[in-house]
Steps between C-alpha positions, in 0.01 A plus 500: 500500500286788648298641191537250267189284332573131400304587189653836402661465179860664414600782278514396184875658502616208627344299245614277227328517197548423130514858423772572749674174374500586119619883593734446744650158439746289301329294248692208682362576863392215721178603777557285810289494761426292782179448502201520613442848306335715726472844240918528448447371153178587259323184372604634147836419531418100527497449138873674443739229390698730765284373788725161672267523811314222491776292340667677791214291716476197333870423526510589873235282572670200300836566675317508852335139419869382403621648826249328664581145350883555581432632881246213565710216329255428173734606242669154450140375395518721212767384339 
């Protein structure tokens, strides 16, 4: 992209923060995201019982190793 700097951060309108969550959101309100955060979503956030990201990540990652076992054959071993 002509212009652009890897390092240039975005406008903070864009930004998810607690703030914006408590103002403008449902008490009930999940925040996915996929991960890795780049500046989408504030570091502040991470401590909302709101945030599922990195449950988000941790359960991807378990249900890629599962894949794994079933695609190469290792599942039976498990069991």
């Amino acid at each position: 992209m002509e212009g652009s700097d890897v390092g240039e951060e975005i406008d903070t309108t864009f930004q998810l923060t607690r703030k914006k969550i408590e103002d403008l959101c449902k008490d009930d309100v999940t925040v996915m995201h996929p991960l890795p955060r780049n500046e989408e979503v504030a570091v502040d956030v991470d401590d909302l019982p709101n945030a599922a990201y990195f449950r988000q990540a941790e359960y991807g990652m378990q249900i890629r190793m599962a894949l794994y076992l079933m695609i190469f054959g290792k599942d039976k071993q498990l069991v």
